[in-house]
PAKOL-869893 format. One line per field, with one value per residue (C-alpha): x, y, z; residue in three letters; residue number from 0. Coordinates in nm, 4 decimals. Example, Ala and Ser with C-alpha at 12.3 -4.5 7.8 and 13.67 -1.06 7.14 Angstrom:
# PAKOL-869893
east <- [1.2300, 1.3670]
north <- [-0.4500, -0.1060]
up <- [0.7800, 0.7140]
aa <- [ALA, SER]
i <- [0, 1]
***
This chain:
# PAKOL-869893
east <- [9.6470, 9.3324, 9.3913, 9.4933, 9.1625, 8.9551, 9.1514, 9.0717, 8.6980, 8.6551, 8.8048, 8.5695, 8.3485, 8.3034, 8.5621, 8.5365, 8.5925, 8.9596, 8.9562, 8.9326, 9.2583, 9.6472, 9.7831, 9.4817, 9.4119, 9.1667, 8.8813, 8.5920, 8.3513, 8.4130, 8.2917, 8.1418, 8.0381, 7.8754, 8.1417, 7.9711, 8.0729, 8.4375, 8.5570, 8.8513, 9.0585, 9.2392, 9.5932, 9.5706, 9.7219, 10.0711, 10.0316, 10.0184, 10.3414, 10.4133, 10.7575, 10.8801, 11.2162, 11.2066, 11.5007, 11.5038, 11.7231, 11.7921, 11.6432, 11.9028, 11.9431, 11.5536, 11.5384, 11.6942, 11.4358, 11.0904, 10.9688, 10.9121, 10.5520, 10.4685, 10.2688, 10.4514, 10.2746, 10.4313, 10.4682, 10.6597, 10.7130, 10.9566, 11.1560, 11.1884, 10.9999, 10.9581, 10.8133, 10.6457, 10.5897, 10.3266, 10.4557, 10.6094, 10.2925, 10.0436, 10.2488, 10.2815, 9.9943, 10.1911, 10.4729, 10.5603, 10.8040, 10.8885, 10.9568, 11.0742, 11.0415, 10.6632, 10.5655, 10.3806, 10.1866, 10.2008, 9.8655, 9.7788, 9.4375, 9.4518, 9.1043, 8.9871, 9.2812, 9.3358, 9.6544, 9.6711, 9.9465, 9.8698, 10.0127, 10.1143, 10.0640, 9.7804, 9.7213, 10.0649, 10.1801, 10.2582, 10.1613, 10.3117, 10.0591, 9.9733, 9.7265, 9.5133, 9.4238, 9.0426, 8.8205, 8.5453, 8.3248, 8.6721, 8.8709, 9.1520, 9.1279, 9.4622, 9.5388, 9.7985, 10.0583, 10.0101, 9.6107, 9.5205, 9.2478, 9.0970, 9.1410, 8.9357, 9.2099, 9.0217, 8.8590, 9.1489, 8.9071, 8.9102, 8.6256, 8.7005, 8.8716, 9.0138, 9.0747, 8.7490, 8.5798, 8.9693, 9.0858, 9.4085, 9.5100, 9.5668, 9.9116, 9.8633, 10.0011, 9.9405, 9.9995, 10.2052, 10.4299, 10.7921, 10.9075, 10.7110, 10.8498, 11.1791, 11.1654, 11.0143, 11.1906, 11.5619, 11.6961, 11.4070, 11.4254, 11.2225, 11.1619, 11.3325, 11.2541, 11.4651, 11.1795, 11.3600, 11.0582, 11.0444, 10.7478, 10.7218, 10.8056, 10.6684, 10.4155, 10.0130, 9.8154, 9.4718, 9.5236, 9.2200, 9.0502, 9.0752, 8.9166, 8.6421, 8.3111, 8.3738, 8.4094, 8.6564, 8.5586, 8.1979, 8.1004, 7.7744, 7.5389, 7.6776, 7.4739, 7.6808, 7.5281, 7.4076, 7.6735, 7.9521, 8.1634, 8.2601, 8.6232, 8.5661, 8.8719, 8.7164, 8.9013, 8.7449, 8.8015, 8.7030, 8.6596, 8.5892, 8.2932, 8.1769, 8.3509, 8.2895, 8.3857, 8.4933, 8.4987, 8.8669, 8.7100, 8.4981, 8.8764, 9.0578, 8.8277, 8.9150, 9.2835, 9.1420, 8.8393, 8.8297, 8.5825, 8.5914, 8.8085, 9.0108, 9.1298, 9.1990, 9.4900, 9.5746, 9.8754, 9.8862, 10.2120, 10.0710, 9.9709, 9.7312, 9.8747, 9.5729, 9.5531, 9.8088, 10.0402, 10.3493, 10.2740, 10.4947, 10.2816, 9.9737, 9.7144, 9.7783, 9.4857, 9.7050, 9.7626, 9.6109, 9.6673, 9.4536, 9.5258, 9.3767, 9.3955, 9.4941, 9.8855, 10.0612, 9.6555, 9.5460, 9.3161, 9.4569, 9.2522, 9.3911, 9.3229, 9.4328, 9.5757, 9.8192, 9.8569, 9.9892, 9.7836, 9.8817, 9.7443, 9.5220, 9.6577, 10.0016, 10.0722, 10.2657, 10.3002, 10.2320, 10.2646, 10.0544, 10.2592, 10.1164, 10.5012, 10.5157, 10.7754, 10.7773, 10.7043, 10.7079, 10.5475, 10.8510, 10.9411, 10.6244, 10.4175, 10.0710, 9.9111, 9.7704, 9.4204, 9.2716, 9.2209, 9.1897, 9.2072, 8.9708, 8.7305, 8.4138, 8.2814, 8.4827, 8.4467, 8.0980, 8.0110, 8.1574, 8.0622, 7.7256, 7.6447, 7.8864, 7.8013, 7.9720, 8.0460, 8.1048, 8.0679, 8.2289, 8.2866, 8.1168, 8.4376, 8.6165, 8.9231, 9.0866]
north <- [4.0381, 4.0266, 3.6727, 3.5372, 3.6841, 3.5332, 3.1902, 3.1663, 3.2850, 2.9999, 2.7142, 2.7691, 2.4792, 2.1814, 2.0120, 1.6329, 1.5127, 1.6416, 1.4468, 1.1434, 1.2444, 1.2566, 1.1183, 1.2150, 0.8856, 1.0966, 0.8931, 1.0482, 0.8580, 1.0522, 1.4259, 1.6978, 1.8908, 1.8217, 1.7881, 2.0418, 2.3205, 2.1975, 2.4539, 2.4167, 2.7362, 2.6769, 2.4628, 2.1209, 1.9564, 2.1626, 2.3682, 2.6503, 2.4875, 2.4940, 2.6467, 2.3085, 2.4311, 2.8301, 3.0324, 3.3357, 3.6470, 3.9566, 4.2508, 4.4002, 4.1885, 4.1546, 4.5637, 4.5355, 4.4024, 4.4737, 4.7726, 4.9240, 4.9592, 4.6010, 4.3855, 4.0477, 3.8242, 3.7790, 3.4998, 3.4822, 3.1970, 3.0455, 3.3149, 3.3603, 3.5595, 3.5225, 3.7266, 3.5806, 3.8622, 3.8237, 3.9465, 3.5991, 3.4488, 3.5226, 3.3344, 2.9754, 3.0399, 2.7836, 2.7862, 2.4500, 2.5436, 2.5477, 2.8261, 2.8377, 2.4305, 2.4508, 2.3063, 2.6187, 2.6800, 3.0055, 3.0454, 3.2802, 3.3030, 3.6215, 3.5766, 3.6327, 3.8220, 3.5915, 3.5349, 3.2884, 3.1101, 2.7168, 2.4703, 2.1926, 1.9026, 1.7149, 1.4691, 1.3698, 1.3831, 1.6169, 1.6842, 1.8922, 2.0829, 2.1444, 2.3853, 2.1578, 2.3371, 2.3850, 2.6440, 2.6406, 3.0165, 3.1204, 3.0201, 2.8102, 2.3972, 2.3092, 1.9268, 1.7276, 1.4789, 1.2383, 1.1400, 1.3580, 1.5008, 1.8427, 2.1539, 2.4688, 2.7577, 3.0260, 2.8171, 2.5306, 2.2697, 1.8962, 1.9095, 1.5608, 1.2538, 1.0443, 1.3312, 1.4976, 1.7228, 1.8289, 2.1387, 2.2636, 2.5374, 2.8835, 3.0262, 3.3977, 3.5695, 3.9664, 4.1185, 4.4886, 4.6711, 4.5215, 4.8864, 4.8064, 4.4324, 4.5260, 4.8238, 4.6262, 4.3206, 4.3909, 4.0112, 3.8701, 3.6901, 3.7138, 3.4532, 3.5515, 3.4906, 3.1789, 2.9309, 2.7397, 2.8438, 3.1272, 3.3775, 3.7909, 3.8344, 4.1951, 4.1791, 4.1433, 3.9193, 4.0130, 4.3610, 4.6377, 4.3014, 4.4736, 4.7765, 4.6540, 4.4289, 4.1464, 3.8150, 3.6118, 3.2621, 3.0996, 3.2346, 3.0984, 3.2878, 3.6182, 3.8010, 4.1202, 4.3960, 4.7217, 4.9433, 4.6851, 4.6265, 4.2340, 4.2943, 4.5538, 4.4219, 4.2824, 4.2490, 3.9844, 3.9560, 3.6249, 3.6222, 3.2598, 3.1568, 3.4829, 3.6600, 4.0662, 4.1909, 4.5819, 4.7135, 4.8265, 5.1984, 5.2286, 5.1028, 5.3292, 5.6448, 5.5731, 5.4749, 5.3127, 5.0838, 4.9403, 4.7673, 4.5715, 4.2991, 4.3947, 4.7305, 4.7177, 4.9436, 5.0783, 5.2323, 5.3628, 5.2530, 4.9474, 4.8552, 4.6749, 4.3484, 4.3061, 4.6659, 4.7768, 4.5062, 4.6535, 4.6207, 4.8896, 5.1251, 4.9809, 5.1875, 5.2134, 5.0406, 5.0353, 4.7449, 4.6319, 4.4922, 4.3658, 4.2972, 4.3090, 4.6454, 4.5046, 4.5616, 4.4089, 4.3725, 4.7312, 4.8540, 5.1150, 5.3073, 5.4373, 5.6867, 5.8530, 6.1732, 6.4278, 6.0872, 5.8764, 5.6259, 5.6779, 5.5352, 5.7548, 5.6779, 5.7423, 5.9127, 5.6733, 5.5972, 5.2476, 5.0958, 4.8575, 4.5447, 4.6640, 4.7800, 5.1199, 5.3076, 5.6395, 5.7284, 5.5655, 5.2248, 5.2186, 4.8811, 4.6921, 4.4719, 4.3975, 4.0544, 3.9805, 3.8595, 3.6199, 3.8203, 3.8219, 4.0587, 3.8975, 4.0028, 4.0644, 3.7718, 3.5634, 3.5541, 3.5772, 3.3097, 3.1079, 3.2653, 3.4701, 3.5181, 3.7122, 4.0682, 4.3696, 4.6595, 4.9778, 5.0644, 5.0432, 5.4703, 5.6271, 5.5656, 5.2262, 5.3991, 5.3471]
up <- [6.9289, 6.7497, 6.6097, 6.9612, 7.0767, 6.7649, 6.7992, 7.1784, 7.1298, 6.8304, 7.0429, 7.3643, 7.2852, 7.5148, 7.6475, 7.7800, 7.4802, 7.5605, 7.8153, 7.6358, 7.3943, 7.4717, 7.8211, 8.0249, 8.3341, 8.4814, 8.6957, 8.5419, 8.7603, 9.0402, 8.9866, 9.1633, 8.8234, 8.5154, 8.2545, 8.0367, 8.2226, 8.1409, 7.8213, 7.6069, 7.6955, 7.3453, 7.4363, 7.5037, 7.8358, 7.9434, 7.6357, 7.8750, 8.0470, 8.4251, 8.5474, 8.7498, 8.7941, 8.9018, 8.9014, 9.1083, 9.0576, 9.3608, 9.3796, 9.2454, 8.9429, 8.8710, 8.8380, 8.5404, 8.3418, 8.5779, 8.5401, 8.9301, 8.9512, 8.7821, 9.0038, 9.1736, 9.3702, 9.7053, 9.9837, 10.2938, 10.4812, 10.7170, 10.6817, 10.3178, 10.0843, 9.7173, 9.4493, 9.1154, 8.8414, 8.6742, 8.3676, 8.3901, 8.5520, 8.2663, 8.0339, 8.2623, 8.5058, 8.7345, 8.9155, 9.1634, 9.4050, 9.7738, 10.0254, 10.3456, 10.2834, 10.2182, 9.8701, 9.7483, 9.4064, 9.3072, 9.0505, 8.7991, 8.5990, 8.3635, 8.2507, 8.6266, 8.6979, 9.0484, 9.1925, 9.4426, 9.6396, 9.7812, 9.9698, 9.7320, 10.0232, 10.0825, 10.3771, 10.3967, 9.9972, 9.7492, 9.4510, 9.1332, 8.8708, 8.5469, 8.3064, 8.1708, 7.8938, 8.0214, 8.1720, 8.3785, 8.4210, 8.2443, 8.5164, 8.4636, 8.5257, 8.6780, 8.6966, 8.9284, 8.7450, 9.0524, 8.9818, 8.6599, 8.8715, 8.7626, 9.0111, 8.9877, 9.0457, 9.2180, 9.4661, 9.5294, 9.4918, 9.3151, 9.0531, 8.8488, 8.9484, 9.2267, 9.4414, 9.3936, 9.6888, 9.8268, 9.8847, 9.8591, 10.1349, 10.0546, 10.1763, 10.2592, 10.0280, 9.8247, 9.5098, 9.5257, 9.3044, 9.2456, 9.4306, 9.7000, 9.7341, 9.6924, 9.9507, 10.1758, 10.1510, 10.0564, 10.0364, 9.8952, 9.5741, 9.2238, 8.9950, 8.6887, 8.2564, 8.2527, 8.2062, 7.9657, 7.7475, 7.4698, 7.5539, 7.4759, 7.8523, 7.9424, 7.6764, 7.7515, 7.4773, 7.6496, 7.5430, 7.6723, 7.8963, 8.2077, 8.0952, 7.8962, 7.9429, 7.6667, 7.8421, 7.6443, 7.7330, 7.8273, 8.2004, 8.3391, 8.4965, 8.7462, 8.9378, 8.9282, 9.1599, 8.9994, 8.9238, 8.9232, 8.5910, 8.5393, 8.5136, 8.8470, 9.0803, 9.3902, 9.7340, 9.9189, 10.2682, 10.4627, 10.8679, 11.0409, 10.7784, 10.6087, 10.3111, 10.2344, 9.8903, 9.8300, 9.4932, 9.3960, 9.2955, 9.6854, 9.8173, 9.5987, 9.6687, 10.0299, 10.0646, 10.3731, 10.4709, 10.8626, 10.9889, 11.3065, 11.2705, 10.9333, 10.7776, 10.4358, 10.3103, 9.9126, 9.7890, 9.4307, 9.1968, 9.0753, 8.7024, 8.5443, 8.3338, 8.1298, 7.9755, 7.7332, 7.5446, 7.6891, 8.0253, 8.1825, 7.9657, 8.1531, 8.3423, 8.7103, 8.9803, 9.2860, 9.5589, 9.8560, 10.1843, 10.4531, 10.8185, 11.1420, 11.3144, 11.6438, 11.7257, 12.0631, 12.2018, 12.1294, 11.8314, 11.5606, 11.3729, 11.0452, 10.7837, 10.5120, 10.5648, 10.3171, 10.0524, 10.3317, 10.5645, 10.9081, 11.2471, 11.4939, 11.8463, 11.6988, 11.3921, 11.2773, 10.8616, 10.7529, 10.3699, 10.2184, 10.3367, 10.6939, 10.7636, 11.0020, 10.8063, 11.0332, 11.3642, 11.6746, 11.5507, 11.3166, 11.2374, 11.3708, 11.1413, 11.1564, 11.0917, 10.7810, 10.7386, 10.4325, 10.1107, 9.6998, 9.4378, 9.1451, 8.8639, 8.9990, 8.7562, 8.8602, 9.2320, 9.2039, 9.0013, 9.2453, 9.5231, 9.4594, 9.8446, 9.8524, 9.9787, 9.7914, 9.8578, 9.6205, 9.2400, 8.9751, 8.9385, 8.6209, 8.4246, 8.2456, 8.3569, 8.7077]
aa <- [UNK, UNK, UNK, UNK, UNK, UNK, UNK, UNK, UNK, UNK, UNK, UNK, UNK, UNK, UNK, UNK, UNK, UNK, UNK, UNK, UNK, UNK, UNK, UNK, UNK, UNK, UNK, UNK, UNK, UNK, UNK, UNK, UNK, UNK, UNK, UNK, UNK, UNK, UNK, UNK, UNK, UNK, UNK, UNK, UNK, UNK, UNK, UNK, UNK, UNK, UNK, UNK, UNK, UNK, UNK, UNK, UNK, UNK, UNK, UNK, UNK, UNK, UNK, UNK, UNK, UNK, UNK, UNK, UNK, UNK, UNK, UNK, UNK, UNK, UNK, UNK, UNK, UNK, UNK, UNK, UNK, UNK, UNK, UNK, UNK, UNK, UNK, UNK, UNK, UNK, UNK, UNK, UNK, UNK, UNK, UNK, UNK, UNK, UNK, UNK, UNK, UNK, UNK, UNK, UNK, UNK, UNK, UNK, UNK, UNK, UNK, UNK, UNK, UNK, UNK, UNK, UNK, UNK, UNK, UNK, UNK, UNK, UNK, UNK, UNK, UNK, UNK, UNK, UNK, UNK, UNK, UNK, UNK, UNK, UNK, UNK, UNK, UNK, UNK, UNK, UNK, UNK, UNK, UNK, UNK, UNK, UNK, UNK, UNK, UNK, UNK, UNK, UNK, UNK, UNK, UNK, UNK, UNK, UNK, UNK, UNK, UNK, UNK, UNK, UNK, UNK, UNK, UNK, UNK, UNK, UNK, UNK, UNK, UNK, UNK, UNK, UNK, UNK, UNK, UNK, UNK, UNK, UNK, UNK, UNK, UNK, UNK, UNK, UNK, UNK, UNK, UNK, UNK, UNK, UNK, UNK, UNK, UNK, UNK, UNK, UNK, UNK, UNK, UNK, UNK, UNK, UNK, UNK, UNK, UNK, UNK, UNK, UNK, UNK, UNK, UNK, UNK, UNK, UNK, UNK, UNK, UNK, UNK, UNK, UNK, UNK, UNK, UNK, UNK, UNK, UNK, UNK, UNK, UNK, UNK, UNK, UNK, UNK, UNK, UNK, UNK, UNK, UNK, UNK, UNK, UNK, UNK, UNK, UNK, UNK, UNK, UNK, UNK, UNK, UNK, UNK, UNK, UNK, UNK, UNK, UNK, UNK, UNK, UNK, UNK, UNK, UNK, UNK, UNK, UNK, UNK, UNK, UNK, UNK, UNK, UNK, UNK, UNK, UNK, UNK, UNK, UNK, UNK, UNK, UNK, UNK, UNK, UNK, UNK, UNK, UNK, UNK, UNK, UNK, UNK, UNK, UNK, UNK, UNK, UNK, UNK, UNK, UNK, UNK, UNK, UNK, UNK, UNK, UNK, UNK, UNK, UNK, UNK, UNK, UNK, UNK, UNK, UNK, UNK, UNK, UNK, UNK, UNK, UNK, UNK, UNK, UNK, UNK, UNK, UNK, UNK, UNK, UNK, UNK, UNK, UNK, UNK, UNK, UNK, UNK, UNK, UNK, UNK, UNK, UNK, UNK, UNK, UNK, UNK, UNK, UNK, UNK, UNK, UNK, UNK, UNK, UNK, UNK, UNK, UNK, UNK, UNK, UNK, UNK, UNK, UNK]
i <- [0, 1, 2, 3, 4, 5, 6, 7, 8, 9, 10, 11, 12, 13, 14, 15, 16, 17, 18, 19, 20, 21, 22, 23, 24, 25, 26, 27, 28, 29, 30, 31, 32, 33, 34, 35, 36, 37, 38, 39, 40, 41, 42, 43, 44, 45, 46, 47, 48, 49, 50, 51, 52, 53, 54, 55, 56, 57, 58, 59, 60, 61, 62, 63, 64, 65, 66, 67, 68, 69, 70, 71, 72, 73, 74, 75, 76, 77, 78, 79, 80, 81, 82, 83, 84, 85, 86, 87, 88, 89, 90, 91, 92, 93, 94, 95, 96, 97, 98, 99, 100, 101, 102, 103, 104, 105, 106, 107, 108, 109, 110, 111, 112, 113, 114, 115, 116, 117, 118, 119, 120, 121, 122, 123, 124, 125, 126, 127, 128, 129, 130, 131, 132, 133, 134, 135, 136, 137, 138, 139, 140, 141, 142, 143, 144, 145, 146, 147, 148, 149, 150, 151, 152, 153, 154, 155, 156, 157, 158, 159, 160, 161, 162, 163, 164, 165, 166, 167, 168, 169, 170, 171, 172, 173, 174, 175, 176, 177, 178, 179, 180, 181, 182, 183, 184, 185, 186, 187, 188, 189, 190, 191, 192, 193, 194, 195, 196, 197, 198, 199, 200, 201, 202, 203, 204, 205, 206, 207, 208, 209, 210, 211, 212, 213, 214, 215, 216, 217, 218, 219, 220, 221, 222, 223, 224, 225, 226, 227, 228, 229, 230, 231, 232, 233, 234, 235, 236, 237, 238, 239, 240, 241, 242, 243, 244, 245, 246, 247, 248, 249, 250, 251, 252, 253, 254, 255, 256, 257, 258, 259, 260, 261, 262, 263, 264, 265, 266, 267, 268, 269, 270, 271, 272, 273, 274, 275, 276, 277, 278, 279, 280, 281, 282, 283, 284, 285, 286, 287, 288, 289, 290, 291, 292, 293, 294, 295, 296, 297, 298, 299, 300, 301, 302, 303, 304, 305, 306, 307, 308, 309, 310, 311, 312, 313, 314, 315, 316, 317, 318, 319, 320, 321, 322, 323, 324, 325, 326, 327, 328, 329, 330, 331, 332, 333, 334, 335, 336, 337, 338, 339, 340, 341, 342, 343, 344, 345, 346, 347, 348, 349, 350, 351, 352, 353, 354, 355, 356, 357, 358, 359, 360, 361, 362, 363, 364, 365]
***
């Protein structure tokens, strides 16, 4: 662990030079950021390789090697609904596939700890990924295979090349604990550890980085607010134009946080993949969920209440997938609004507008 840590630390240096070595046709005429910022996250082009080809196992057959309360990032669409470990994740960062016949990219940046599902299709075409080997604010530099242009992963957007100043749309999607997936979604499927690549599957090589302050690559200047640890989870939550940002300890604390137009919901039985290097020995920081509090035209107002979140008007129980699991809402869903989990860092370096919410507690610990 230590020498991964040293190697990665030594290699941050500049990066366009990179550029200028392998297979790279990238246009760099056409740029919306000075190439300086670009940092050499340590492998060169694909070294970090991109699953192209996913294979998916059942529930069933993916609970005998993922450990219940490990997180998965999950989509749903058209019907079918996928779940990417990220025990899987850390190791590729990338995954091109397509669900519910949407070409999705499910993304992965442990260094910023964002998880984030897009639609691979762009004005008619689509396009396939790849880590490029570079970081920007420690955030991984995705590239497509179609143009060679350079993609910032937390935001979606084109930074270098002939597609520069596009954005890629984000497909709604959350991060929970495989039990929680696989309770709530029976048939689903989970991508499984035949990559076609050898990794330690299950192990964490940024061992104690959630838990600690030491940046591990170049990050530019963040304007953290007092109180609030860099590697503090964030959930962001974005209405129409404007995006809100609650600390992960003011959420936790709380079990619920409503406001007007969203409520956001956290269950414990989630762990950390960034703290110890077996990851099913990990800390636990819970999951979210986010959704608007309006059901079949009427408001709910929830709360927590005896360790489970229930709704007001009702009494009925509701998960963190925004599933009423008792009572007489049994069965009903609410809708989902935009959201992240992220580093505080790294959202706000990107976004430093951003209004937050919440410390970070008095304690490294969740």
């Amino acid at each position: 662990m230590t020498r991964f840590l040293i190697s990665l630390l030594a290699i941050a240096a500049l990066a366009p030079g990179q550029l200028s070595q392998g297979t790279w046709r990238t246009d760099l005429s056409r740029k919306s950021i000075d190439l300086d910022e670009l940092k050499s996250g340590g492998p060169p082009k694909d070294g970090i390789p991109a699953i192209d080809n996913p294979r998916f196992d059942d529930v069933k057959q993916a609970a005998v090697w993922l450990h219940a309360r490990e997180p998965v990032l999950m989509v749903n669409l058209g019907g079918e609904t996928r779940a990417y470990p990220l025990q899987v994740l850390m190791w590729h960062e990338l995954v091109n596939d397509e669900v519910g016949g949407v070409p999705v990219l499910a993304s992965y940046c442990p260094l910023c700890n964002s998880a984030i599902v897009f639609d691979r299709r762009l004005e008619g075409k689509v396009y396939d990924f790849g880590v490029s080997g570079m970081l920007r604010h420690s955030d991984m530099v995705m590239y497509d295979r179609q143009t060679d242009s350079l993609w910032q992963q937390i935001t979606g957007e084109a930074l270098v090349g002939e597609l520069t100043g596009k954005t890629l749309t984000i497909v709604p999607s959350q991060t929970v604990s495989f039990e929680t997936f696989a309770e709530g979604f029976p048939e689903g499927r989970v991508l499984n550890r035949q990559t076609g690549h050898f990794r330690p599957y299950g192990q964490n090589p940024y061992e104690r980085y959630e838990f600690n302050d030491r940046f591990l690559a170049p990050v530019g200047n963040v304007g953290l607010p007092r109180g609030v640890r860099p590697m503090e989870r964030l959930v962001t939550v974005t209405v129409g134009k404007k995006t809100k940002a609650y600390t992960f300890h003011y959420v936790r604390s709380r079990k619920v946080v409503g406001e007007d137009q969203f409520v956001i919901l956290h269950e414990e039985n989630t762990l950390s993949v960034l703290d110890e290097k077996q990851i099913a020995r990990s800390k636990e920081v819970g999951s979210v969920g986010v959704f608007s509090p309006v059901l079949d035209g009427k408001r709910l107002r929830f709360r927590e209440k005896k360790g489970h979140i229930e709704d007001k008007e009702t009494g009925s129980r509701w998960n963190v997938l925004g599933v009423a699991v008792e009572g007489p809402l049994k069965g009903k869903r609410l809708k989902p609004v935009d959201h992240g989990v992220y580093f505080a860092f790294a959202w706000l370096v990107f976004r430093p507008g951003t209004r937050v919410v919440g410390d970070s507690g008095n304690s490294l610990l969740p």
